[in-house]
C-alpha positions, -999 to 999 in steps of 0.1 A, spaced: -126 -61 -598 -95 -45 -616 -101 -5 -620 -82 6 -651 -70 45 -648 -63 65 -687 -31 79 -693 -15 93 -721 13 89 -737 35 121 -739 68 112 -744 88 83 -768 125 79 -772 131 51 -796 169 41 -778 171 13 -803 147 -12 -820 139 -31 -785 146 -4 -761 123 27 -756 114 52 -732 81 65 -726 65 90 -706 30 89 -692 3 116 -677 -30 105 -661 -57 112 -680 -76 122 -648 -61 137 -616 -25 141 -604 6 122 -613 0 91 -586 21 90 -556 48 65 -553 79 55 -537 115 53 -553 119 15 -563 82 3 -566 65 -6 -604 34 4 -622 11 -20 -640 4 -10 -671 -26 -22 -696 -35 -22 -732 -61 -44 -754 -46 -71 -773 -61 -76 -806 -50 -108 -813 -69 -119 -780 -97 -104 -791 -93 -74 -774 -83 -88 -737 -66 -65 -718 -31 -75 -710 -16 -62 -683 27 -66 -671 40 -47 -643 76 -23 -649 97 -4 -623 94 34 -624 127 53 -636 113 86 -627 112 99 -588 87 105 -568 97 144 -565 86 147 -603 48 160 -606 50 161 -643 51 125 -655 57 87 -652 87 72 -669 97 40 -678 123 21 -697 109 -10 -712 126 -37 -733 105 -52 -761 104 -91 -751 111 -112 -786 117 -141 -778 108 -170 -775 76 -151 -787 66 -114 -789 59 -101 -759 19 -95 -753 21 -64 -739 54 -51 -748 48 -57 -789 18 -36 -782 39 -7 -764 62 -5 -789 33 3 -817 21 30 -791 27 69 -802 25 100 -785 -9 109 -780 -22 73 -779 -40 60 -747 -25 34 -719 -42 18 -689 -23 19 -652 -34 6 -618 -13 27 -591 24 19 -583 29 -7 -560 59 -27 -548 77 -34 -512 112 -54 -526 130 -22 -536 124 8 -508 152 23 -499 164 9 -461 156 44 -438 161 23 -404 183 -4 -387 169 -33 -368 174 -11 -336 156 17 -350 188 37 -361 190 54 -392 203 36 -416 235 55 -431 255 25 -448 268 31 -483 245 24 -507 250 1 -541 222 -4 -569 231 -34 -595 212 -33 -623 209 -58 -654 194 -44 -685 159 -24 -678 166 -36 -640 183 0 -642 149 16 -642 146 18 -603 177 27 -596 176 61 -617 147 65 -592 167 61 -567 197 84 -578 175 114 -589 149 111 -551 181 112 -532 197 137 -547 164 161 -547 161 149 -508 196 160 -501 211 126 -490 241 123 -474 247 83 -482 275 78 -507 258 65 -534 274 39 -562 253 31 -591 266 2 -617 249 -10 -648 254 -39 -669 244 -43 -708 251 -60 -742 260 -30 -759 270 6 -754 235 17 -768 218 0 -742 232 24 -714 198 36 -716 206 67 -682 245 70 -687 239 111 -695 217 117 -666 240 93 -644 271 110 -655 257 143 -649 248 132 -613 284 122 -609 296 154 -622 280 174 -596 289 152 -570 326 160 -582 318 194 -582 296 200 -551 325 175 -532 311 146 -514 296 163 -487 268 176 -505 266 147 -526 282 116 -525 275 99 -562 292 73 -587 281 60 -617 297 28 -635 287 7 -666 298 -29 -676 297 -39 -711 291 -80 -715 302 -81 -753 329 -61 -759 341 -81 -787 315 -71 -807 326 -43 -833 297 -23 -824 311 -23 -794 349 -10 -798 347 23 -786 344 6 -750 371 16 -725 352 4 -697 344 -25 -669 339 -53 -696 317 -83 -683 285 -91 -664 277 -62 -641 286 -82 -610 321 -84 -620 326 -54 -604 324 -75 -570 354 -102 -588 386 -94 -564 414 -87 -587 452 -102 -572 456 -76 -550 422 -87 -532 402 -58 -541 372 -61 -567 368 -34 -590 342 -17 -569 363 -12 -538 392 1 -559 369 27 -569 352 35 -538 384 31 -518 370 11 -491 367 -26 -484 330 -36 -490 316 -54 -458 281 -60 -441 288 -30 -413 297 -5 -440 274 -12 -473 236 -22 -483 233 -36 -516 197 -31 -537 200 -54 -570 173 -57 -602 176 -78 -631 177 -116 -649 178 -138 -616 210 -147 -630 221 -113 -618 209 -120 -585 229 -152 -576 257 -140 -592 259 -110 -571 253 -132 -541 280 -155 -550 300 -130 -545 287 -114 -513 274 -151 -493 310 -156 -486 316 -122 -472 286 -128 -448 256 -107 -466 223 -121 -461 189 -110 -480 159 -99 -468 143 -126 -477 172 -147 -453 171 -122 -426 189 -127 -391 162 -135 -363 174 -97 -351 160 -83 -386 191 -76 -401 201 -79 -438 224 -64 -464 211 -70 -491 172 -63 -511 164 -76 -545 139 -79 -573 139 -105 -604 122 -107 -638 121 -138 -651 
């Protein structure tokens, strides 16, 4: 039997009409513990199902070294219908009351150890499509708290510039890096707008496309993302963590198959694998 905790809502940032960002304190006890890249199942009654609970799980943007809240960054689903649970969401307020079940989630932990039991210091890249951002600002913000020496490249894709729902709190994590120097803090931040055609758009000056055209070599042979990291990308040197549509997925790994990068899910028989992922839909 499914026990529902009480949490309320604290926090709402309206980012635009199907884009929000809420914040949530337990009703009862401590902020749950979690690790950076797993998902909470939320829960509210559904009126129109007579008062069902309905219940969809969403990765955690907040980190783990945060006592004071839970954050998330949902998209309101529209079509092909409104979504059960996210129509409801977007009706909550602060103040109002939300059902969780505790964070869960293997996909997206963070690689600590090599088959051989080595740490596990290969660069690390986050691809994110849309609200398949949300673990990677985890991500960003635990490693930075924990002191992590990785070099750390985060790259975002959306429709439009208002859907950068983290670019402040990325930026600024960039900015410290720049002034700290890389030694302290190895961190990048890059976004990837799909339409920028679109007038509401036109203040866009940067990496235009899906998000995994930052892997497309240009002529010279390099892809945007080793021009900017200054290194060729290859299976020794990087581990890649990627969220989003499941077209994000394969077209990230039509990019990365040919250079020899294998899944977890495709692992080597000696455990290896370069690359973890997580789809919705």
């Amino acid at each position: 039997m499914v026990v529902d905790n009480k949490a309320t809502v604290t926090y709402v940032q309206l980012l635009k009409e199907d884009l929000v960002i809420i914040r949530l304190v337990p009703k009862e006890g401590p902020v749950p513990d979690y690790q950076a890249g797993q998902f909470i199942t939320l829960g509210l009654p559904n009126p129109a199902e007579g008062g069902k609970i309905v219940r969809r799980a969403y990765s955690i943007a907040s980190h783990p070294e945060n006592r004071d809240y839970i954050e998330l960054v949902i998209r309101w689903v529209r079509k092909p219908l409104p979504g059960r649970l996210t129509t409801q969401i977007f009706n909550t307020k602060e103040g109002d009351e939300i059902l969780w079940l505790k964070p869960t989630g293997r996909a997206l932990l963070i690689n600590e150890e090599l088959p051989n039991g080595e740490k596990d210091n290969r660069r690390i890249i986050c691809i994110g499509g849309g609200t398949g951002l949300a673990p990677f600002v985890s991500y960003a913000q635990h490693l930075h708290d924990i002191g992590d020496k990785r070099e750390i490249i985060v790259l975002h894709g959306a429709s439009y510039v208002d859907e950068l729902s983290y670019k402040d709190l990325l930026t600024g994590l960039e900015n410290e890096s720049i002034a700290r120097g890389k030694d302290e803090w190895n961190f990048k931040y890059r976004a990837a707008i799909s339409r920028p055609q679109e007038w509401f758009n036109r203040s866009w000056a940067g990496q235009v496309g899906r998000v995994e055209t930052f892997l497309r070599p240009r002529d010279n042979g390099m892809s945007p993302l080793e021009e900017l990291i200054g290194d060729k990308i290859t299976k020794e040197n990087t581990m890649f963590y990627v969220c989003g549509w499941q077209g994000t997925i394969d077209g990230v790994m039509d990019f990365l198959k040919p250079k020899g990068f294998v899944t977890e899910h495709d692992k080597r028989e000696d455990g290896s694998f370069e690359v973890k992922y997580e789809s919705y839909g």
